[in-house]
C-alpha positions in Angstrom: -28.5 -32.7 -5.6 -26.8 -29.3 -5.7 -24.5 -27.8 -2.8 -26.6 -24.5 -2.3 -28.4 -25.5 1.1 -26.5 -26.2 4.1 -29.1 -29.0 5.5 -28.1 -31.3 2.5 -24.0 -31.4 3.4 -23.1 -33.4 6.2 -19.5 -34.3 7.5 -18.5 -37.8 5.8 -20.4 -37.1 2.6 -18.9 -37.6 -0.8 -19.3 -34.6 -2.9 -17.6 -32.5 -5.9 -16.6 -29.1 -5.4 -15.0 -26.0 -7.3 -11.7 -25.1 -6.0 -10.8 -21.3 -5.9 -8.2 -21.7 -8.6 -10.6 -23.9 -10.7 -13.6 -21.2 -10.6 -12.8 -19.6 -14.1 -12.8 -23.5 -15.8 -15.5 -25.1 -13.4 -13.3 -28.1 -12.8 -15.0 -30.7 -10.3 -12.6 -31.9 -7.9 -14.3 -35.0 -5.7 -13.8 -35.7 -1.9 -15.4 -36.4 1.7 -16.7 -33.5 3.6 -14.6 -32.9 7.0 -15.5 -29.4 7.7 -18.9 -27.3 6.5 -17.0 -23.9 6.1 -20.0 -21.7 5.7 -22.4 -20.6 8.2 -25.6 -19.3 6.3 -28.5 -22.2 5.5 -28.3 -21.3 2.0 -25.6 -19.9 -0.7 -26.0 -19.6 -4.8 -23.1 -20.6 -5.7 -22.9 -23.7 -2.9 -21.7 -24.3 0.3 -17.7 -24.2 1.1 -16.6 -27.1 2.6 -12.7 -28.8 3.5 -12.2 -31.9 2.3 -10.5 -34.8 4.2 -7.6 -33.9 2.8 -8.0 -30.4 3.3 -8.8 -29.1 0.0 -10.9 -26.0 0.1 -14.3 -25.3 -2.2 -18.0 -24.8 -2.9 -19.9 -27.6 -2.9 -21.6 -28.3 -6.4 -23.0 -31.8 -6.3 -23.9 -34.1 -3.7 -22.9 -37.7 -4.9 -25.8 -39.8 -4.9 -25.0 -43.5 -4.0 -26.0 -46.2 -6.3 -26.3 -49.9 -5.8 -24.5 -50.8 -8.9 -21.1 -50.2 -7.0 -18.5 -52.9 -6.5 -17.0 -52.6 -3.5 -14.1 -54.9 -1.9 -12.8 -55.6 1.0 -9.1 -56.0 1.0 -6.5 -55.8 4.1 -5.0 -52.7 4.0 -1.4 -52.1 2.7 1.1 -48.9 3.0 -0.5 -47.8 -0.1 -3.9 -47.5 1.9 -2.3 -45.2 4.6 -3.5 -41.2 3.2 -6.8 -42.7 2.4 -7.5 -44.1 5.6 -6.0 -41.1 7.5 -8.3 -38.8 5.5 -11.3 -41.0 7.2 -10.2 -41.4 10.3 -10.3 -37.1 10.2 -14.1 -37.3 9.3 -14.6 -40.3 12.5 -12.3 -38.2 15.0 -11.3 -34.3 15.3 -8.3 -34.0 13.0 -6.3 -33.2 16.0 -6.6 -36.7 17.7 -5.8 -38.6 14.4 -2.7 -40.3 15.7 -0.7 -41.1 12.5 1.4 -43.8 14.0 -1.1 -45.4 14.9 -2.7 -46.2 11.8 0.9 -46.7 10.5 1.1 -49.4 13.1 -2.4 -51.1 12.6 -1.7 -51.4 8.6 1.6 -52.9 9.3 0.4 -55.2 11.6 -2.2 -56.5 9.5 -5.0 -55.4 11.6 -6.4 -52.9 9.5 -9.3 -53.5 6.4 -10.8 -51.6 4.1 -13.6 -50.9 1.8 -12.9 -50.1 -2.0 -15.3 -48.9 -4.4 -12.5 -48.9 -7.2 -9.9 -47.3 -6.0 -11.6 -45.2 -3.5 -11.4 -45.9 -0.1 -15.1 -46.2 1.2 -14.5 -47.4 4.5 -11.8 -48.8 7.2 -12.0 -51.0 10.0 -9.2 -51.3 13.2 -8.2 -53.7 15.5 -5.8 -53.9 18.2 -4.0 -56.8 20.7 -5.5 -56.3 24.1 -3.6 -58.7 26.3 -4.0 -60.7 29.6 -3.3 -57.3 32.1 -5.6 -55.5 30.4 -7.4 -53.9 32.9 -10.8 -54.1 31.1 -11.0 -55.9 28.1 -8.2 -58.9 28.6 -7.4 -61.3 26.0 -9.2 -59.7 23.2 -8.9 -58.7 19.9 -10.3 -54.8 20.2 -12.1 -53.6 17.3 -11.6 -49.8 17.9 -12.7 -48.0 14.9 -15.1 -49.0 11.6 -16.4 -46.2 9.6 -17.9 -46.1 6.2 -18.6 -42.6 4.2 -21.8 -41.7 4.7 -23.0 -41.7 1.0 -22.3 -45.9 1.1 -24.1 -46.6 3.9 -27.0 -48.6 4.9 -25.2 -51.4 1.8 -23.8 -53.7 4.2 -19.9 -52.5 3.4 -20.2 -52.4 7.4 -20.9 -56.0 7.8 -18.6 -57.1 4.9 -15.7 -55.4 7.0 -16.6 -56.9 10.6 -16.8 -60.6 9.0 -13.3 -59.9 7.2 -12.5 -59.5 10.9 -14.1 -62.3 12.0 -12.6 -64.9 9.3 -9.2 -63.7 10.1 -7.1 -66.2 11.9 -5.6 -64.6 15.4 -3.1 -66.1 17.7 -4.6 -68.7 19.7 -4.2 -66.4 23.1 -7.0 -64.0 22.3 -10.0 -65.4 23.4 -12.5 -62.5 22.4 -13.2 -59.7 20.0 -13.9 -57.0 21.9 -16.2 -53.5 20.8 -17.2 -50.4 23.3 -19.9 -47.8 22.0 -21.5 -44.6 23.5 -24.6 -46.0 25.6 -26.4 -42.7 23.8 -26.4 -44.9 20.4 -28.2 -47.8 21.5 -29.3 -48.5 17.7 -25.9 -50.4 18.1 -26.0 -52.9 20.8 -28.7 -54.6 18.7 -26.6 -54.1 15.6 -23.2 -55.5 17.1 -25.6 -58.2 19.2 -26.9 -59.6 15.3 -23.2 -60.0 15.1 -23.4 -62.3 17.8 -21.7 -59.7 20.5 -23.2 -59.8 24.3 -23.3 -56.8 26.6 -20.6 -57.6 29.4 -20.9 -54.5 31.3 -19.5 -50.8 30.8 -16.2 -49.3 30.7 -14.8 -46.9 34.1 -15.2 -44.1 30.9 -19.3 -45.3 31.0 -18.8 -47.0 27.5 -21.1 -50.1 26.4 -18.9 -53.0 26.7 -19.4 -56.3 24.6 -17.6 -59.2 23.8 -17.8 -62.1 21.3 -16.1 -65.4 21.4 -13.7 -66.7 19.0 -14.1 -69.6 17.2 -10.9 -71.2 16.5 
């Protein structure tokens, strides 16, 4: 698929563009859409985008996914950190990407990802919610999961949630925990098949579920 319609680019899809400086060779440079840069439905010589990690250039391929990928899921190490931060851009406004925090989650070994090679396909975050907390007490908070759009619908999303789930947790934590937008209610039957129950909603109107841990 080329990069001349608009319709066909999405933020979060994997693509290869020409760089500015890279026009005269054609060089291909690959990365995840953040930001479609041009406003017309259609261009000849493709749609300008920004990349994750804010390279500039016209879109000249869409990646097309393949099942023959092998994808891992691995904790993720100090090595991981760019890679995930370039997601988390795509999940949130770049703005509200809070570096530390991702700093903190890797260290803390509460932070997975997906590989397809060496390419960082997907992340999933968790975080220590203790006894005084005021909503959600005792659990282990699983507060992002994201997965470019291109490798989607290939169960990399359920591979990460059960890396979660096999992980051993201090024995205070009697939950994991998961809030979603009551708009996308696709997802309470997702995260239910998960074996998640609805427990109420959050004072910010959020879906709240919970799932027991098995120890």
């Amino acid at each position: 698929m080329n990069g001349e319609n608009r319709s066909d680019i999405k933020r979060g899809l994997e693509v290869d563009i020409v760089l500015k400086a890279d026009q005269r060779t054609g060089k291909l440079t690959r990365g995840i859409v953040a930001d479609i840069l041009t406003s017309s439905s259609v261009h000849p010589r493709g749609i300008k985008v920004r990349l994750a990690d804010g390279q500039v250039g016209r879109v000249q391929n869409v990646v097309l996914k393949t099942n023959k990928i092998a994808v891992t899921i691995l904790k993720a190490t100090e090595k991981d950190f760019f890679g995930i931060k370039n997601l988390s851009a795509i999940l949130n406004l770049p703005e509200t990407v809070k570096e530390e925090k991702i700093k903190e989650v890797v260290k803390n070994g509460l932070a997975w990802v997906a590989k397809n090679g060496d390419q960082i396909i997907g992340y999933v975050f968790c975080e220590f919610f203790a006894e005084d907390h005021h909503e959600l007490p005792n659990s282990v908070f699983i507060s992002e999961i994201f997965i470019v759009e291109n490798f989607r619908r290939q169960n990399i999303g359920k591979r990460l949630l059960e890396a979660v789930f096999s992980n051993n947790f201090p024995l205070v934590y009697k939950f994991f925990s998961i809030t979603h937008d009551p708009e996308e209610k696709n997802l309470t039957s997702i995260y239910e098949s998960f074996g998640f129950d609805v427990t109420g909603k959050t004072k910010a109107g959020n879906v709240k579920m919970l799932k027991k841990i098995n120890f």
